[in-house]
C-alpha positions in Angstrom: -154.1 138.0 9.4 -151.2 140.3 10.9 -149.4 141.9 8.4 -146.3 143.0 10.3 -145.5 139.0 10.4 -144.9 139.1 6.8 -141.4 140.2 5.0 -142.3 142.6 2.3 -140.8 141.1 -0.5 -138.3 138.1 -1.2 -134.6 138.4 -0.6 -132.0 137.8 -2.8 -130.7 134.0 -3.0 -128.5 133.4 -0.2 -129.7 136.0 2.3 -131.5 135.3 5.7 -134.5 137.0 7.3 -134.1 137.5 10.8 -135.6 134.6 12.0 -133.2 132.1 9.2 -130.4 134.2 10.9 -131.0 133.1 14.3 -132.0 129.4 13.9 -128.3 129.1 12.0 -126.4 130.9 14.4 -129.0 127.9 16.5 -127.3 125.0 14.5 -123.9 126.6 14.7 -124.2 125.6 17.9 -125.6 122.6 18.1 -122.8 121.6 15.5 -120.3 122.6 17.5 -121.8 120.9 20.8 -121.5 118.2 18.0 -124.8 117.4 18.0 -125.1 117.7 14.2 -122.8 116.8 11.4 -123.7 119.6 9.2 -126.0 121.9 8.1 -126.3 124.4 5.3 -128.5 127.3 4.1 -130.3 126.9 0.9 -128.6 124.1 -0.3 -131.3 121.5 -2.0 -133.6 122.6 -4.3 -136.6 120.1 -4.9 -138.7 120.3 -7.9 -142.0 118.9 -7.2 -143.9 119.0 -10.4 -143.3 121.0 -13.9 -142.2 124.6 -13.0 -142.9 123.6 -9.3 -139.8 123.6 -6.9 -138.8 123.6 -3.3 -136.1 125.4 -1.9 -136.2 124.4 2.0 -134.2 126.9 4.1 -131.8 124.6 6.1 -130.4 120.8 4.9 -129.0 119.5 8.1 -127.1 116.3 9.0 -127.9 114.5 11.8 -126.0 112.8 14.8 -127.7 109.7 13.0 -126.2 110.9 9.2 -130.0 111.2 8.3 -130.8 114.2 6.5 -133.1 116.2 7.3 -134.7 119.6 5.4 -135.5 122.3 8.0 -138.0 125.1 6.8 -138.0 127.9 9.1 -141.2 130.2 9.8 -141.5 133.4 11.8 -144.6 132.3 13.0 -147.6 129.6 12.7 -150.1 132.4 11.1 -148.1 133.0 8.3 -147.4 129.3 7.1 -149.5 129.2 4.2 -151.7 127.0 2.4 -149.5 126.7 -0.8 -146.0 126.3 1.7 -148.1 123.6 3.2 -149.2 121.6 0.3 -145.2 122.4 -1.3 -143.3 120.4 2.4 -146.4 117.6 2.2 -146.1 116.9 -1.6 -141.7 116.9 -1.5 -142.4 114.2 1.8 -144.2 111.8 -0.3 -141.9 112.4 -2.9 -138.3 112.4 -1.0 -136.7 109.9 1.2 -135.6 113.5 3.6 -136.9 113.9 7.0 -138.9 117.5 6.4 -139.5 119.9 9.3 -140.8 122.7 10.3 -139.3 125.4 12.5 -141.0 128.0 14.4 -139.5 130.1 17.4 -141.0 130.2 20.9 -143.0 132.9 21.6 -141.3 135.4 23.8 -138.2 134.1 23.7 -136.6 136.7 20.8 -135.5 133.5 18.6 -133.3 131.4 20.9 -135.2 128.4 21.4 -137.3 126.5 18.2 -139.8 124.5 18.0 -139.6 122.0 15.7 -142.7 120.3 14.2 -141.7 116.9 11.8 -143.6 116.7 8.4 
């Protein structure tokens, strides 16, 4: 396990990590290419089971007014078990298209990869 690919501690509601930061300024621009209808940052909390929730990073509107929940990781390593379980559990549980997000390798965050759920 690499240790530098994980943040050392939570951030306050609201705030981005690097990588959140660039995948939004990512859909700023697809929104304004108009290829989205909307998208916003921590805007759907899920609760999954008693004292169980899901707070996926991105809620974004389609060209196709589906909506979709976007969960952004730095990297593939440091998606864990438990984050896992959390997207697979709200898919069987929500009528949301889940994804997730990781950047490209060597491409310092401007182009995603996008995995659906």
């Amino acid at each position: 396990m690499n240790k530098r690919l994980y943040a050392l501690g939570r951030l306050r509601r609201g705030e981005r990590n690097r990588t959140e930061g660039a995948y939004e300024q990512y859909l700023e621009m697809l929104l304004r290419a108009g290829e989205i209808f909307w998208y916003r940052f921590e805007a759907i909390k899920l609760r999954l089971a008693d004292n169980t929730f899901l707070t996926v990073d991105f809620a974004v509107m389609n060209k196709s007014s589906v909506l979709e929940l976007h969960d952004v990781k730095g990297d593939r390593a440091i998606f864990t078990d438990d984050a896992k379980v959390k997207i697979k559990v709200a898919a069987e549980q929500y009528p949301f298209l889940f994804k997730i997000v990781y950047p490209v390798k060597g491409t310092k965050l401007s182009k995603w990869e996008v995995v659906e759920v």
